[in-house]
PDB file of N, CA, C, O and CB in Angstrom:
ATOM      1  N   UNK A   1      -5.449  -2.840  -2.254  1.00  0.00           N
ATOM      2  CA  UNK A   1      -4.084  -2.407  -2.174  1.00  0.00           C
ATOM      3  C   UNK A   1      -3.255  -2.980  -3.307  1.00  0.00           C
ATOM      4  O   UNK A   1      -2.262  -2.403  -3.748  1.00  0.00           O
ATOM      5  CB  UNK A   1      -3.498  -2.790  -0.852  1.00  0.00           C
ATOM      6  N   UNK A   2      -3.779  -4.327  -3.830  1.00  0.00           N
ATOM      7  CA  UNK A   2      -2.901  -4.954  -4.859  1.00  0.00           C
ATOM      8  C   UNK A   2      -2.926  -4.718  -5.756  1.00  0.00           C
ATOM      9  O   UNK A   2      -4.105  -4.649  -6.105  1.00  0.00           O
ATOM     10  CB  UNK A   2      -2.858  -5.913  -5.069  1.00  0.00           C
ATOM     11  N   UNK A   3      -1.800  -4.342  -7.093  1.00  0.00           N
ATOM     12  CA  UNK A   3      -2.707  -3.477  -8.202  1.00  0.00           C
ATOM     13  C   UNK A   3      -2.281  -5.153  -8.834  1.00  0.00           C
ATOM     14  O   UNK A   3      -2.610  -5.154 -10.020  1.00  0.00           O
ATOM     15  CB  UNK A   3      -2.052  -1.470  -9.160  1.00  0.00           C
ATOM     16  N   UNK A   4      -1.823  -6.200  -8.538  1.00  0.00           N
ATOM     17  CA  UNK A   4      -1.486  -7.430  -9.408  1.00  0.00           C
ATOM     18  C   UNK A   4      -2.708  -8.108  -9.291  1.00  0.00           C
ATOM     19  O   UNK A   4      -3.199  -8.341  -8.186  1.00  0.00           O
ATOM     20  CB  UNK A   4      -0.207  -8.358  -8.958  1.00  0.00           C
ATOM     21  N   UNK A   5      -3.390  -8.538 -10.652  1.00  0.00           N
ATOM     22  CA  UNK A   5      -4.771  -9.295 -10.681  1.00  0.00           C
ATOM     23  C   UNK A   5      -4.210 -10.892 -10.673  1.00  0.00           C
ATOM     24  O   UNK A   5      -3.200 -11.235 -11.288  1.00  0.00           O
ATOM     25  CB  UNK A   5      -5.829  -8.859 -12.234  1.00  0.00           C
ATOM     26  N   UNK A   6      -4.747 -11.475 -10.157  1.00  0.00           N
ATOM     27  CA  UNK A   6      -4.694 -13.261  -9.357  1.00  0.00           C
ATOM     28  C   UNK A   6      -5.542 -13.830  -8.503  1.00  0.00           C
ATOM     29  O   UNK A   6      -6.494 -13.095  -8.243  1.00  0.00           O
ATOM     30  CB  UNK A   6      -3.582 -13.546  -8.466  1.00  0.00           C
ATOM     31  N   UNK A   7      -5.556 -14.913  -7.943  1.00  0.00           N
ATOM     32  CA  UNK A   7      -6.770 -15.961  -7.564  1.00  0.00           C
ATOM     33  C   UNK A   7      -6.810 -15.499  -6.070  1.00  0.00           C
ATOM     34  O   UNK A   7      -5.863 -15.595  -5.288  1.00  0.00           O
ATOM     35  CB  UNK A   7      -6.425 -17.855  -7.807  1.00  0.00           C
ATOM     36  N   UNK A   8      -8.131 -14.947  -5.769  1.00  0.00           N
ATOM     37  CA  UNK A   8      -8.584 -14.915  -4.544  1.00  0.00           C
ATOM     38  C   UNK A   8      -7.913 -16.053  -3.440  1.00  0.00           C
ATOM     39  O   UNK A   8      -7.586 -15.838  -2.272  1.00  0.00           O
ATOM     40  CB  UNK A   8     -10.036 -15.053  -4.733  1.00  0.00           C
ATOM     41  N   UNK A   9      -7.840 -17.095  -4.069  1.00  0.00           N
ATOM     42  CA  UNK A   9      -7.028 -18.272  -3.090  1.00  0.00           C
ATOM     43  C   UNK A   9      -6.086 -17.642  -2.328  1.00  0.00           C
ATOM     44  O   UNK A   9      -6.088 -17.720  -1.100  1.00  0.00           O
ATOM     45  CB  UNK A   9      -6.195 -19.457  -3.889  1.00  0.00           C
ATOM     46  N   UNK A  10      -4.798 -16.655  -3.330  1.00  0.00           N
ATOM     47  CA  UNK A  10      -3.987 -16.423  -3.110  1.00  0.00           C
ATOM     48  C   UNK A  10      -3.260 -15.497  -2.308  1.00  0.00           C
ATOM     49  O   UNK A  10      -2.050 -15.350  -2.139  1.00  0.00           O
ATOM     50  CB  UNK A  10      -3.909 -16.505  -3.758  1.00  0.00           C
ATOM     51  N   UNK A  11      -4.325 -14.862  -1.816  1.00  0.00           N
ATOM     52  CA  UNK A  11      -4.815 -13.044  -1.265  1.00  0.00           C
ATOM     53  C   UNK A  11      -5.201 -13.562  -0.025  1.00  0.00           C
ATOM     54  O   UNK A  11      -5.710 -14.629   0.319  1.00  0.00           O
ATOM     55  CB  UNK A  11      -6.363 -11.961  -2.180  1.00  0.00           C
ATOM     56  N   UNK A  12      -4.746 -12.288   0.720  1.00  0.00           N
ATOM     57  CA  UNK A  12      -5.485 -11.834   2.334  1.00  0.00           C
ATOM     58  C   UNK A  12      -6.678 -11.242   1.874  1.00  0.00           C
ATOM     59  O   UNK A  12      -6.494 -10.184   1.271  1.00  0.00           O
ATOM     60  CB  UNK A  12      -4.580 -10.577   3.438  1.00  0.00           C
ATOM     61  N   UNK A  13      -7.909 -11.632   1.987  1.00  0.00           N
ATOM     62  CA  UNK A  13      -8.898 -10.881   1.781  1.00  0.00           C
ATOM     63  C   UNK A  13      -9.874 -10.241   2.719  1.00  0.00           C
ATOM     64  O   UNK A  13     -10.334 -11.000   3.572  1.00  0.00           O
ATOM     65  CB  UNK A  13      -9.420 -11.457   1.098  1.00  0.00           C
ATOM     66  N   UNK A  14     -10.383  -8.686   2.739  1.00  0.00           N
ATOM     67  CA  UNK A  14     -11.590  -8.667   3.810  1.00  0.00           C
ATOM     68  C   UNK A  14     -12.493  -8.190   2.979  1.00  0.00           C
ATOM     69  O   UNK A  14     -12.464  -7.433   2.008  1.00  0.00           O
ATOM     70  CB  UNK A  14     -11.480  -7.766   5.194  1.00  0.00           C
ATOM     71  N   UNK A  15     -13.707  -9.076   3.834  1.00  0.00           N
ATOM     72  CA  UNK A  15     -15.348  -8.865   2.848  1.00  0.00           C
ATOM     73  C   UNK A  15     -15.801  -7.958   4.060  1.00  0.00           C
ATOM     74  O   UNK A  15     -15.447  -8.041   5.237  1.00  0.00           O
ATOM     75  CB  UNK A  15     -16.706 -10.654   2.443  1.00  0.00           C
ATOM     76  N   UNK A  16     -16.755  -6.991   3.413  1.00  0.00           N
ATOM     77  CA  UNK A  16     -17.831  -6.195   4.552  1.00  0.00           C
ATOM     78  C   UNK A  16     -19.073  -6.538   3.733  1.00  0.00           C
ATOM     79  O   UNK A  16     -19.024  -6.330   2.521  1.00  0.00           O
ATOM     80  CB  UNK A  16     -17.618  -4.220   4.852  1.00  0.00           C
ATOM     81  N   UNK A  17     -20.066  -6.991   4.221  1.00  0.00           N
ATOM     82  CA  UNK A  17     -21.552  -7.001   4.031  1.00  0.00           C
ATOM     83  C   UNK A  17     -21.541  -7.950   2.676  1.00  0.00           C
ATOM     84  O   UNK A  17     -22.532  -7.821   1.956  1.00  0.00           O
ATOM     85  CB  UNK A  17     -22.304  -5.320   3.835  1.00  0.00           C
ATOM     86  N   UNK A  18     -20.776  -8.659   2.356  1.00  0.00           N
ATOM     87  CA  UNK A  18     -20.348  -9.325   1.298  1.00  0.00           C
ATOM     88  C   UNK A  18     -19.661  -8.796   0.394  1.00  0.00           C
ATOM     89  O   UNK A  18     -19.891  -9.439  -0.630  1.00  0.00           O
ATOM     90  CB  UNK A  18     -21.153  -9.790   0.788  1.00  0.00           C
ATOM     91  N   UNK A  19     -18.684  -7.691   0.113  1.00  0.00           N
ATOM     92  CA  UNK A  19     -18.444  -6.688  -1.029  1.00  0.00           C
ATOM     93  C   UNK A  19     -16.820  -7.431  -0.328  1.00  0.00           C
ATOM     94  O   UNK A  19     -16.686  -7.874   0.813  1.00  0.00           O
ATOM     95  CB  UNK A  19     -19.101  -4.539  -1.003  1.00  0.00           C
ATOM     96  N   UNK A  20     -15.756  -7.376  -1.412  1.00  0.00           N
ATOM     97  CA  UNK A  20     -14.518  -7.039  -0.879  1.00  0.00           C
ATOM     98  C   UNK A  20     -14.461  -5.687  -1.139  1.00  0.00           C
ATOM     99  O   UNK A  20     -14.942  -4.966  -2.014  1.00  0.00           O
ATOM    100  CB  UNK A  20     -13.376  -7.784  -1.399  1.00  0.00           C
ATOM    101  N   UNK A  21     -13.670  -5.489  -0.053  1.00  0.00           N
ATOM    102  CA  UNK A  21     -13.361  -4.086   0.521  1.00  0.00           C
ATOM    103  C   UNK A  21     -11.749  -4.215   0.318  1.00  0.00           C
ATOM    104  O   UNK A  21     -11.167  -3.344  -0.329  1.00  0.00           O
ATOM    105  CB  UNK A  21     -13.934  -3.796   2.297  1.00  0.00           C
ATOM    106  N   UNK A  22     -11.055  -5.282   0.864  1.00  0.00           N
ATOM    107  CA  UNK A  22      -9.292  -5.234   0.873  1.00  0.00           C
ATOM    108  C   UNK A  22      -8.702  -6.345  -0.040  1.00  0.00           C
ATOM    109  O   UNK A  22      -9.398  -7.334   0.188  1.00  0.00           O
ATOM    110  CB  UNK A  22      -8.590  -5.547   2.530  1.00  0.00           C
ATOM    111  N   UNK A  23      -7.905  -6.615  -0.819  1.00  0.00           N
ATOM    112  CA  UNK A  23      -6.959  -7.679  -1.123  1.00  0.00           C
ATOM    113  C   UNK A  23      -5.438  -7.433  -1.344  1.00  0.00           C
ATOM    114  O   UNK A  23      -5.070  -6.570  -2.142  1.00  0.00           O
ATOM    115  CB  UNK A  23      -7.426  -8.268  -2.255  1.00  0.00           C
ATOM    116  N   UNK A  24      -4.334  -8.375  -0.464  1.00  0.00           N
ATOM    117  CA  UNK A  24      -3.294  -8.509  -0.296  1.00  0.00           C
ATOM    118  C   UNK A  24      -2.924  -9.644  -1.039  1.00  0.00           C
ATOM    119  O   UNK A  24      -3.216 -10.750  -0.584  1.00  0.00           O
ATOM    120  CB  UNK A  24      -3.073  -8.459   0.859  1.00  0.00           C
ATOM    121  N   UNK A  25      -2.280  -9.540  -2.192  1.00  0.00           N
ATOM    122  CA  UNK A  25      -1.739 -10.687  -3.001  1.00  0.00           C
ATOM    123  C   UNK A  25      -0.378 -11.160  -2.431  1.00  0.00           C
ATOM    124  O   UNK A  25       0.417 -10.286  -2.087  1.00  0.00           O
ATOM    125  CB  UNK A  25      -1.563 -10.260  -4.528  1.00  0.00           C
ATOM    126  N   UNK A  26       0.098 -12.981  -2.249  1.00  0.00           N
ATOM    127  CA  UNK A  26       0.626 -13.144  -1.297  1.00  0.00           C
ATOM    128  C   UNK A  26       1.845 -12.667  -1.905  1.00  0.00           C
ATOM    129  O   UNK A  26       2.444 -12.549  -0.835  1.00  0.00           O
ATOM    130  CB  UNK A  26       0.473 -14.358  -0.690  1.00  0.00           C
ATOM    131  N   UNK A  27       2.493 -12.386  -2.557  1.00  0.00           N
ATOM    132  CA  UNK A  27       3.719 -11.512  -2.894  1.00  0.00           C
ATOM    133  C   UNK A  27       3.861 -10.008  -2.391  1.00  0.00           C
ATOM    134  O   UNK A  27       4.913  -9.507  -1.995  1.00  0.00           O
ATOM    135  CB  UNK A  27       3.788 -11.440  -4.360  1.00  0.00           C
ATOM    136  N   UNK A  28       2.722  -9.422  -2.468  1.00  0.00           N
ATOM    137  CA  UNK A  28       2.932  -7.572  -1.652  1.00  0.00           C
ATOM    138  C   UNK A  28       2.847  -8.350  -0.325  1.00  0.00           C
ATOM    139  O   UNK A  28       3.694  -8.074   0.524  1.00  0.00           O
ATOM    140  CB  UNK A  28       1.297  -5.897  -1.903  1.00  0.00           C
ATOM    141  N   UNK A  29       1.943  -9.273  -0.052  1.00  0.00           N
ATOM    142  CA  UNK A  29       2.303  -9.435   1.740  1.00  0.00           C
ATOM    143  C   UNK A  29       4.068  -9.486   1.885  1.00  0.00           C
ATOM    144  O   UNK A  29       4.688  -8.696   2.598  1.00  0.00           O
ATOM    145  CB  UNK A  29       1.514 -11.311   2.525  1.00  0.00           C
ATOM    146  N   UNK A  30       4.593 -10.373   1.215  1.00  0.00           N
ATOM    147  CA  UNK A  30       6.283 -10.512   1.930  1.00  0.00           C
ATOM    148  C   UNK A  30       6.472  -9.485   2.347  1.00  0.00           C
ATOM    149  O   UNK A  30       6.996  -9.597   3.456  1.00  0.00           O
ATOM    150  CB  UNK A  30       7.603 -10.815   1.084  1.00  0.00           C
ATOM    151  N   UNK A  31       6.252  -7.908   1.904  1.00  0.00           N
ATOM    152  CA  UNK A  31       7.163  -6.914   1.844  1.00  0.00           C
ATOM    153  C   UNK A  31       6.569  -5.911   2.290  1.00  0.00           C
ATOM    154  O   UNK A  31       7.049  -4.796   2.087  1.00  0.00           O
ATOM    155  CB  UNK A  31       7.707  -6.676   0.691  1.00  0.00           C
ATOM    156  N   UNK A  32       5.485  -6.057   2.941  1.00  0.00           N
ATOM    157  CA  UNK A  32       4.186  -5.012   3.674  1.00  0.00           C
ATOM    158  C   UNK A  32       3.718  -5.822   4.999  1.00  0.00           C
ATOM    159  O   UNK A  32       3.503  -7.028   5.116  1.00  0.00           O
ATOM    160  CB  UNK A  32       2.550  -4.784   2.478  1.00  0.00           C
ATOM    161  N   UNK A  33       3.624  -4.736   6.003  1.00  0.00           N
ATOM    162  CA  UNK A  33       2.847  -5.064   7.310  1.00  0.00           C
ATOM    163  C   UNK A  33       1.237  -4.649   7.125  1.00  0.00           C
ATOM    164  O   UNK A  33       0.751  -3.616   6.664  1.00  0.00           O
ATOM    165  CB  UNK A  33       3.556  -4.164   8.648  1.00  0.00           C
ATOM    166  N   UNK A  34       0.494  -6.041   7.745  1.00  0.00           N
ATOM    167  CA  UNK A  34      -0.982  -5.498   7.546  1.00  0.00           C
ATOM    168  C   UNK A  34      -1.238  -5.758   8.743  1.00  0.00           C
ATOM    169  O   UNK A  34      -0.912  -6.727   9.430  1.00  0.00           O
ATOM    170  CB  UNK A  34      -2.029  -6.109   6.480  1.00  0.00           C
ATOM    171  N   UNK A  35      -2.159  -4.376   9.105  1.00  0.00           N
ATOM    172  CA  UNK A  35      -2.639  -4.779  10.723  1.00  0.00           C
ATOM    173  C   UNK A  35      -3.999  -4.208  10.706  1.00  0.00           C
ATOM    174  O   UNK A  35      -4.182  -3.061  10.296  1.00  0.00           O
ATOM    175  CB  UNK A  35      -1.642  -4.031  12.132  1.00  0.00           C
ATOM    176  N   UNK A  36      -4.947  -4.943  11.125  1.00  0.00           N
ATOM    177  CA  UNK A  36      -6.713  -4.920  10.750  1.00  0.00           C
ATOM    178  C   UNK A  36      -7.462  -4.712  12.433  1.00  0.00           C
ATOM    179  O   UNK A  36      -7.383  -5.408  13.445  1.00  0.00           O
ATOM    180  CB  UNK A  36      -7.381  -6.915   9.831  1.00  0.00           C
ATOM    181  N   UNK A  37      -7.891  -3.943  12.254  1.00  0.00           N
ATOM    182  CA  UNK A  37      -8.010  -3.290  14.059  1.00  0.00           C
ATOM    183  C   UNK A  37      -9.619  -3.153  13.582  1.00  0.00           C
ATOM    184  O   UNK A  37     -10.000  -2.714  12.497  1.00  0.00           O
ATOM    185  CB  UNK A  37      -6.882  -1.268  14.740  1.00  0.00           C
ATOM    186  N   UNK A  38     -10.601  -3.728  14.868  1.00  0.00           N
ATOM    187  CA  UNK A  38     -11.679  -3.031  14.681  1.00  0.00           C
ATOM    188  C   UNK A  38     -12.538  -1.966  15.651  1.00  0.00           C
ATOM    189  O   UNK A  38     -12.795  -2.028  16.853  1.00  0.00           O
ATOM    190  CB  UNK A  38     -12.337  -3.913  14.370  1.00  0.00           C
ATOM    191  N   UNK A  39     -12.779  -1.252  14.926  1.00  0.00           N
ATOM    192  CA  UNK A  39     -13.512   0.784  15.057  1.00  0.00           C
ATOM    193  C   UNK A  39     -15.077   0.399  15.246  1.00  0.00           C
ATOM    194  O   UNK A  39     -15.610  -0.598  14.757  1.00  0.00           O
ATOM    195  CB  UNK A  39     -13.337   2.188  13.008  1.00  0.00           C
ATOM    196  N   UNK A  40     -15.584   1.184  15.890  1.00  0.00           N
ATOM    197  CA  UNK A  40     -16.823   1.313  16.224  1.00  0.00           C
ATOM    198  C   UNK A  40     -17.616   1.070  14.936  1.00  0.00           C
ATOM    199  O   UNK A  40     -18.663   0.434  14.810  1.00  0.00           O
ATOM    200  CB  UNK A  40     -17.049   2.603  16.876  1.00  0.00           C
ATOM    201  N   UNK A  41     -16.656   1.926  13.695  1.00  0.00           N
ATOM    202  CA  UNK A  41     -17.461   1.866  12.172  1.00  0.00           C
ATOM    203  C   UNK A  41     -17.086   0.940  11.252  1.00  0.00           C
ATOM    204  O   UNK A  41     -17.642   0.957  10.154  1.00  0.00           O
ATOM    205  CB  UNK A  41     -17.332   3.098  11.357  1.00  0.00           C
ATOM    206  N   UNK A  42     -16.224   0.113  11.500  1.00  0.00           N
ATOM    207  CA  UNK A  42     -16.006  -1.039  11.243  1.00  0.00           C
ATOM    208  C   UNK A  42     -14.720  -1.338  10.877  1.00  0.00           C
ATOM    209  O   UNK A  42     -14.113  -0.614  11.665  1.00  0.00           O
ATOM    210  CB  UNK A  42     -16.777  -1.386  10.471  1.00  0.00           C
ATOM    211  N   UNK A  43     -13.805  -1.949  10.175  1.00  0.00           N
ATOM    212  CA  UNK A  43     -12.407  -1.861  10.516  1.00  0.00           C
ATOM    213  C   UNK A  43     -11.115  -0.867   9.955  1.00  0.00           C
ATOM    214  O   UNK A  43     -11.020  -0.444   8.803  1.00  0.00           O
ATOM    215  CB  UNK A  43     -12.085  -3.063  10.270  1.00  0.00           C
ATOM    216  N   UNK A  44     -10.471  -0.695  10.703  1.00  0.00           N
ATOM    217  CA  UNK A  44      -9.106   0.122   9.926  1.00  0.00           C
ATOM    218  C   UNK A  44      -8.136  -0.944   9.844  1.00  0.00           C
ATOM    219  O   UNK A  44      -7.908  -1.989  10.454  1.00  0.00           O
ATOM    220  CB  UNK A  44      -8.333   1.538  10.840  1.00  0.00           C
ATOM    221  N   UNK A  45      -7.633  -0.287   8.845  1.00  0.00           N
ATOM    222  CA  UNK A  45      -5.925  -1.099   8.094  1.00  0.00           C
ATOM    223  C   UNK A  45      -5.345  -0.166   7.840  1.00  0.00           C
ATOM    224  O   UNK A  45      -5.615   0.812   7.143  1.00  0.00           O
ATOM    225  CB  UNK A  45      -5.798  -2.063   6.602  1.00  0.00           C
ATOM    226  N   UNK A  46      -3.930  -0.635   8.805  1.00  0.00           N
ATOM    227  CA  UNK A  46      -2.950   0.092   8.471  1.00  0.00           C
ATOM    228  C   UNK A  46      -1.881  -1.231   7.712  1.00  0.00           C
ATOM    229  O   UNK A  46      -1.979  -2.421   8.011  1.00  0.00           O
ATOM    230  CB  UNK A  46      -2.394   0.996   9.901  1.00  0.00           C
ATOM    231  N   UNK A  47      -1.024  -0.740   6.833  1.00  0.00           N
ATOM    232  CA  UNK A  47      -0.206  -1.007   5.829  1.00  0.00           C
ATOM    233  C   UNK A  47       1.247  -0.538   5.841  1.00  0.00           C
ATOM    234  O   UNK A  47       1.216   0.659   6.126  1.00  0.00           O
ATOM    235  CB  UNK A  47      -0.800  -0.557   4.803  1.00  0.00           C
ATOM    236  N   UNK A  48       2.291  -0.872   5.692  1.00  0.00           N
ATOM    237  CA  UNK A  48       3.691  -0.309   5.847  1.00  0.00           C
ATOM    238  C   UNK A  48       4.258  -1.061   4.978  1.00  0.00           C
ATOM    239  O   UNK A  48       3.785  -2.141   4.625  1.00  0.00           O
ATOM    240  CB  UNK A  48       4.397  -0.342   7.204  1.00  0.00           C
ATOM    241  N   UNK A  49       5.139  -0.658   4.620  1.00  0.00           N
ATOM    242  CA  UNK A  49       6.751  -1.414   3.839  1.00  0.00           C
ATOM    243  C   UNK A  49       7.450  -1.556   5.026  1.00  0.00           C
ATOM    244  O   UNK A  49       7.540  -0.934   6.085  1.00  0.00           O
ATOM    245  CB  UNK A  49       7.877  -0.333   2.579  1.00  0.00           C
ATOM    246  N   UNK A  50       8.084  -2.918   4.361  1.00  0.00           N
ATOM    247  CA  UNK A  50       9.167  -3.526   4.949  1.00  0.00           C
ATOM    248  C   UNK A  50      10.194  -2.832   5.298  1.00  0.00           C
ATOM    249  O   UNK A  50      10.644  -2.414   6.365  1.00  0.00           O
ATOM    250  CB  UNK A  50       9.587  -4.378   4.293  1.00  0.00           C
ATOM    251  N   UNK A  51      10.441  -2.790   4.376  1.00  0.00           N
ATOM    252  CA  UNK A  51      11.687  -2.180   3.798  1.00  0.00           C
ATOM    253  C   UNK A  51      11.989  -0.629   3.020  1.00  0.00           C
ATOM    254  O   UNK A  51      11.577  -0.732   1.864  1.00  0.00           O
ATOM    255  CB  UNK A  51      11.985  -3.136   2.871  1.00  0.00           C
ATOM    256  N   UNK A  52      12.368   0.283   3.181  1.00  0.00           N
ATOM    257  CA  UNK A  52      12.247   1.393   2.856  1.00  0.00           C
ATOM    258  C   UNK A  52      12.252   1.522   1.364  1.00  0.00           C
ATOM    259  O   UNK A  52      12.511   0.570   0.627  1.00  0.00           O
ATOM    260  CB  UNK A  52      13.117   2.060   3.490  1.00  0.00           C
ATOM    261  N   UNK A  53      11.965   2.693   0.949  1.00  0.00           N
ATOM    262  CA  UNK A  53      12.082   3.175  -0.084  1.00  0.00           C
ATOM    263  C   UNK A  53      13.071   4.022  -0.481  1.00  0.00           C
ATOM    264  O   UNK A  53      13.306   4.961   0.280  1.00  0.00           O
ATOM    265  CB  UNK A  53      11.214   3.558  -0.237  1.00  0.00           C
ATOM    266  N   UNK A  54      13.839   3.908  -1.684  1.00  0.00           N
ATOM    267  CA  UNK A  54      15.103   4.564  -2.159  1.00  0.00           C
ATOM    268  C   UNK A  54      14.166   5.896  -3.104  1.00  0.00           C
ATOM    269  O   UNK A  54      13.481   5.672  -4.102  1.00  0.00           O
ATOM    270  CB  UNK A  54      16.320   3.261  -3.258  1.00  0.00           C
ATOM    271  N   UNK A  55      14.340   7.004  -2.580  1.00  0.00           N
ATOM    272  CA  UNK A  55      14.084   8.118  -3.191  1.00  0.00           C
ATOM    273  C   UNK A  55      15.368   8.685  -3.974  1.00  0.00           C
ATOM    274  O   UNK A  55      16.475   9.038  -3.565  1.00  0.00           O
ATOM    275  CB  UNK A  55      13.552   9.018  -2.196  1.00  0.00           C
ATOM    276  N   UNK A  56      14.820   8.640  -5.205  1.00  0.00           N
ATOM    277  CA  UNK A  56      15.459   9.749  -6.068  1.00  0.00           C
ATOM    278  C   UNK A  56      15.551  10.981  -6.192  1.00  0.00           C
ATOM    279  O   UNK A  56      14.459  11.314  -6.653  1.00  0.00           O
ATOM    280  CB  UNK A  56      15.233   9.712  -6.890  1.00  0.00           C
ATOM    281  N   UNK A  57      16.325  12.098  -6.041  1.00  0.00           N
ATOM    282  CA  UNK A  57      16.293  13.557  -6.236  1.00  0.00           C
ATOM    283  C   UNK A  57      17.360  13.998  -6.888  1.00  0.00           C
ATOM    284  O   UNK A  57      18.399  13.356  -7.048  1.00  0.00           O
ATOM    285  CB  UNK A  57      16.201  14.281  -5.079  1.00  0.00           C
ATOM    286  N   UNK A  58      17.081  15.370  -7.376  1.00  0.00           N
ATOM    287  CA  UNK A  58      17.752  16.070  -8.718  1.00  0.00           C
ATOM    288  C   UNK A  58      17.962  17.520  -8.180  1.00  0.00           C
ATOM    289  O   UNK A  58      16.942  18.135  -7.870  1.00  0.00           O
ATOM    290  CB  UNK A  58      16.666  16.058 -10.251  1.00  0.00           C
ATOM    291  N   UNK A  59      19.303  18.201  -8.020  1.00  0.00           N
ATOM    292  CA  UNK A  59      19.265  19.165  -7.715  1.00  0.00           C
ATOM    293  C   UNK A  59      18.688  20.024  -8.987  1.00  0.00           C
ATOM    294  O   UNK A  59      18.806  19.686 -10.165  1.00  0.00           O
ATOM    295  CB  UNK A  59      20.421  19.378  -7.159  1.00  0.00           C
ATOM    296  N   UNK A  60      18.237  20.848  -8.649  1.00  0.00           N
ATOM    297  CA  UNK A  60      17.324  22.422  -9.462  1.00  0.00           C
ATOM    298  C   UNK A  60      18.720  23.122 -10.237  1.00  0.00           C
ATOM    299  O   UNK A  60      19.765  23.390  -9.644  1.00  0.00           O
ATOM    300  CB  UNK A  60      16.430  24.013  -7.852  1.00  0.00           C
ATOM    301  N   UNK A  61      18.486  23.321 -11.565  1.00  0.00           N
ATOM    302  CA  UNK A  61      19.693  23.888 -11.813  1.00  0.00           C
ATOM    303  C   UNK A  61      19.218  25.263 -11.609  1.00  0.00           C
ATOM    304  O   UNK A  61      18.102  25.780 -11.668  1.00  0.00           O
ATOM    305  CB  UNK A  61      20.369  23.541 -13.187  1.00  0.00           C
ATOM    306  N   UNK A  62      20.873  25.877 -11.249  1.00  0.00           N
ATOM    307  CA  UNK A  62      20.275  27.329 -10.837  1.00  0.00           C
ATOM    308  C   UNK A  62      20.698  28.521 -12.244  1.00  0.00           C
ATOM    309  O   UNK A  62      21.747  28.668 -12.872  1.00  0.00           O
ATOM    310  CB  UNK A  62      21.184  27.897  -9.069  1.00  0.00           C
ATOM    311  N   UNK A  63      19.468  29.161 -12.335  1.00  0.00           N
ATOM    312  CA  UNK A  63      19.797  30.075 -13.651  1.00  0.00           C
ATOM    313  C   UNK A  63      20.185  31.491 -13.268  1.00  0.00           C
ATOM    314  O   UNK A  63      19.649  32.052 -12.313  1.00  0.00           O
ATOM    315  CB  UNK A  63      18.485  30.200 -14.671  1.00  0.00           C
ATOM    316  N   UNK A  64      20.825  31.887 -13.780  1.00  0.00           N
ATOM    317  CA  UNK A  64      21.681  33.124 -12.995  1.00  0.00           C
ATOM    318  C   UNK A  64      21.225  34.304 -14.323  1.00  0.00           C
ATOM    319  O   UNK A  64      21.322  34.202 -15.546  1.00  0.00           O
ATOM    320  CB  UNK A  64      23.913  32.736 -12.749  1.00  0.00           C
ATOM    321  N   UNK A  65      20.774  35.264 -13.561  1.00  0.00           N
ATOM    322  CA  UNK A  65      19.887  36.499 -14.690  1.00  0.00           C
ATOM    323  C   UNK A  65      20.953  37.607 -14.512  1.00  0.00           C
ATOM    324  O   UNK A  65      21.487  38.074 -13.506  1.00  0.00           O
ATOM    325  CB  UNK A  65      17.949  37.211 -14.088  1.00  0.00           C
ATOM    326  N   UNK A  66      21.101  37.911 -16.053  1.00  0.00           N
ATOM    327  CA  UNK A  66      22.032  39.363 -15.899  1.00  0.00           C
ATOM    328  C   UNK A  66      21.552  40.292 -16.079  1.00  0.00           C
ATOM    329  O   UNK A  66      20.980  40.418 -17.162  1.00  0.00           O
ATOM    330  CB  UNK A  66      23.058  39.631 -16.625  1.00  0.00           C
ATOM    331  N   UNK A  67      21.537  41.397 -15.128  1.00  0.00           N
ATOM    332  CA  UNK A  67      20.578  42.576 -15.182  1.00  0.00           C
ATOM    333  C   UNK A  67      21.687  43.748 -14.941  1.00  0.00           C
ATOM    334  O   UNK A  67      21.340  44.929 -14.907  1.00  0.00           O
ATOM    335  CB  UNK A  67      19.232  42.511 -13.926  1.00  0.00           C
TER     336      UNK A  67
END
C-alpha cells in the first residue's frame, strides 16, 4: 500500500509463506484504517482514509453550434 520506501522496522508488515504481501509505513498508518480479517484463503485487508478527500471538478464548457 506504501508507495514511500523505508525500514521494515518502521512498517505494519504481513508475510504469507515468507513473501511480504502488505506494508504500512508508520506515517500512511496516522491517516488510514487497517483492518486484517482472516478468510478461509487467507487474509483480507481492508484500508480507509481518515479523513476525506477534497475532490476537484471543472465545469465542461458548453459549445454552442450555429446551424
Amino acid at each position: 500500500m506504501c508507495r514511500r520506501r523505508g525500514p521494515l522496522e518502521e512498517a505494519t508488515t504481513l508475510w504469507r509463506n515468507g513473501l511480504l504481501v502488505f506494508a504500512l509505513c508508520d506515517r500512511c498508518a496516522a491517516s488510514h484504517d487497517v483492518v486484517f480479517s482472516p478468510t478461509p484463503a487467507g487474509v483480507e485487508m481492508r484500508v480507509r482514509r481518515r479523513s476525506s478527500v477534497g475532490l476537484v471538478t471543472q465545469e465542461v464548457p458548453h459549445v454552442h453550434s450555429s446551424r
